[in-house]
C-alpha positions in Angstrom: -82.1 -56.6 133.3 -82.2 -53.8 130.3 -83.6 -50.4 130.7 -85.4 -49.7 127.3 -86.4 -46.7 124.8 -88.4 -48.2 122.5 -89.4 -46.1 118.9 -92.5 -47.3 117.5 -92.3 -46.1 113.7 -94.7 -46.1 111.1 -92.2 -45.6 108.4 -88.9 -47.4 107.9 -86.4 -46.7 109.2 -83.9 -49.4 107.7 -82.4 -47.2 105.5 -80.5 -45.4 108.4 -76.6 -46.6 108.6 -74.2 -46.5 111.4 -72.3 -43.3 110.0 -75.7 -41.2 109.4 -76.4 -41.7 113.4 -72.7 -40.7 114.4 -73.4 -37.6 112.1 -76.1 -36.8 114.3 -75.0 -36.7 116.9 -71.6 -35.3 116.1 -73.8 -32.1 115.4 -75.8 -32.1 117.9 -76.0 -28.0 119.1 -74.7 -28.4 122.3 -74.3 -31.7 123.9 -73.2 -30.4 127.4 -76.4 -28.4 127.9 -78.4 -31.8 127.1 -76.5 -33.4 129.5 -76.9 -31.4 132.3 -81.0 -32.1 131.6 -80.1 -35.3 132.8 -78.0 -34.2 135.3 -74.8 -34.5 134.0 -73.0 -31.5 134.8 -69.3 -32.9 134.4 -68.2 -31.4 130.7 -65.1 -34.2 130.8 -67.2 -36.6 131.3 -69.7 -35.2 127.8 -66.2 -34.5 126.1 -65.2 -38.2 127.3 -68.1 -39.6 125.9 -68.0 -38.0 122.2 -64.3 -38.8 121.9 -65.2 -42.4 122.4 -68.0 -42.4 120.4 -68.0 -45.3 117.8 -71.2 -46.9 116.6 -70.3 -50.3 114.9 -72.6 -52.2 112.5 -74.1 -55.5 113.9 -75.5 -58.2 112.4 -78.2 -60.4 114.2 -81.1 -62.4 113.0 -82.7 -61.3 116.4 -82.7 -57.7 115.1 -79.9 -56.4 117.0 -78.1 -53.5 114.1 -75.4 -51.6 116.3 -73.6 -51.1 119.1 -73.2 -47.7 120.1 -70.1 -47.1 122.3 -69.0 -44.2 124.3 -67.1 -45.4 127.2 -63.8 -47.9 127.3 -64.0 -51.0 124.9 -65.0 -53.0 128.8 -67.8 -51.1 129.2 -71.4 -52.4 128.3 -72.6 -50.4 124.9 -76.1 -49.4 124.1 -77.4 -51.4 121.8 -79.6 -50.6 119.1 -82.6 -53.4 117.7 -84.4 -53.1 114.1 -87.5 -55.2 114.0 -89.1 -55.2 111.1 -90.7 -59.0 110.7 -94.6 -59.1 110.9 -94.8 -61.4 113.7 -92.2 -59.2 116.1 -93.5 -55.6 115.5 -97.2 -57.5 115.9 -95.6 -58.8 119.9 -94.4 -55.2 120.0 -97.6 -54.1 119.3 -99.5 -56.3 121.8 -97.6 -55.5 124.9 -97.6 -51.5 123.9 -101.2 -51.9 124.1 -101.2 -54.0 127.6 -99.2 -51.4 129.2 -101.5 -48.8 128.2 -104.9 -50.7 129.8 -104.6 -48.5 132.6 -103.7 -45.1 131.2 -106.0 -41.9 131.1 -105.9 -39.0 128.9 -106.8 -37.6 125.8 -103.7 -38.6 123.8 -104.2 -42.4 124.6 -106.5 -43.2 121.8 -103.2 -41.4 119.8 -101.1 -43.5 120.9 -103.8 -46.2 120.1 -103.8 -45.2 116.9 -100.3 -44.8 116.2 -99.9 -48.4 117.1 -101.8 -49.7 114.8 -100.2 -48.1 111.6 -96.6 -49.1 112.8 -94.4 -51.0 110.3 -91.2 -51.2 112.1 -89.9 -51.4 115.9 -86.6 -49.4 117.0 -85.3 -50.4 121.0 -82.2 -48.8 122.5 -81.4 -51.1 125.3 -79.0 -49.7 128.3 -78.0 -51.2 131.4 -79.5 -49.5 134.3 -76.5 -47.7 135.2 -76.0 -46.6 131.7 -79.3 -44.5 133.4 -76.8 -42.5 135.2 -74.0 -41.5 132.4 -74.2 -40.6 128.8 -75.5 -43.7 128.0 -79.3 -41.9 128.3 -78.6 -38.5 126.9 -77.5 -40.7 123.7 -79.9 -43.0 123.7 -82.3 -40.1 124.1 -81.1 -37.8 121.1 -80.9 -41.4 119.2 -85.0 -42.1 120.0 -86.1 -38.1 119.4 -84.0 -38.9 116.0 -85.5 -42.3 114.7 -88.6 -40.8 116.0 -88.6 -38.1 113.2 -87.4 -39.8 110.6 -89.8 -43.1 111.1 -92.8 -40.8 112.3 -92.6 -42.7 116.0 -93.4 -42.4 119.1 -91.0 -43.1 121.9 -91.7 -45.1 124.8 -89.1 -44.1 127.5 -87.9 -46.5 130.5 -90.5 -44.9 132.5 -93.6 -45.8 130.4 -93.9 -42.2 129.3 -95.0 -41.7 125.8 -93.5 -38.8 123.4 -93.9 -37.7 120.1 -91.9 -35.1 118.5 -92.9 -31.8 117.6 -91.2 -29.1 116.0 -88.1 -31.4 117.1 -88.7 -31.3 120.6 -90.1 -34.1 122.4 -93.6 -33.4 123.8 -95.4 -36.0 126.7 -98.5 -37.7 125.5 -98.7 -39.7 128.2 -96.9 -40.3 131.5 -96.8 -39.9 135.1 -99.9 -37.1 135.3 -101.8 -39.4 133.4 -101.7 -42.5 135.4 -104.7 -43.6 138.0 
């Protein structure tokens, strides 16, 4: 079983290539303070991951666009799913919508909202232990990303929803707001 952040984007974000998300996060400010938010406080293991770093372009009629690796070429990658077809981002759609039947709040009807303007569908899929290593923090920065470029909102593997502000993910729904 996958642990999923899912991007819900109501632009495209086809457009984006393997080498413009290795870019990002090449630069991002400082990768061993955003680790240690997930608590990672190991700097070999950070300095590990971004020497490993290799995102490799996939093709897949099911959607799936890159792998993203960080660890040994063994090791499970996250991988990284465009879909863009009418019928999958409408499924996508759907079950967003299911999950949020039971959620309270004033930024549900956003989310609402949001949902039904969405063109395209971005899911980072991890293993569960990938929870536990880089795999998240990179996943993370990888979401926040699409998520300001495709004007998205992130599900995370907890059913949290975000939406970036300023560039800084802020919680419009989540654990306060559930019954």
């Amino acid at each position: 079983m996958a642990a999923w952040l899912t991007v819900y984007c109501s632009r495209s974000v086809d457009h984006i290539t393997a080498d413009d998300l290795l870019a990002f996060l090449r630069n991002l400010d400082d990768p061993h303070t955003l680790a240690e938010g997930f608590g990672i406080e190991d700097e070999d293991e950070v300095n590990r991951a971004f020497a490993r770093l290799k995102i490799e372009t996939v093709t897949d009629t099911d959607g799936l666009k890159f792998a993203i690796h960080y660890k040994t070429a063994k090791d499970r990658p996250i991988y990284f799913h465009l879909w863009a077809k009418r019928s999958r981002v409408k499924a996508e759609r759907e079950e967003a919508l299911e999950g949020l039947e039971e959620a309270k709040g004033r930024n549900v009807k956003r989310v609402r909202t949001h949902l039904a303007k969405m063109v395209e569908v971005i899911a980072l899929e991890l293993g569960w232990n990938q929870l536990e290593d880089m795999g998240i923090v990179l996943a993370g920065q990888i979401a926040e990303f699409i998520a300001v470029e495709g004007d998205g909102l992130i599900l995370d593997q907890n059913d949290d929803w975000w939406a970036m502000k300023n560039q800084l993910p802020v919680l419009l729904v989540g654990e306060r707001n559930r019954p």
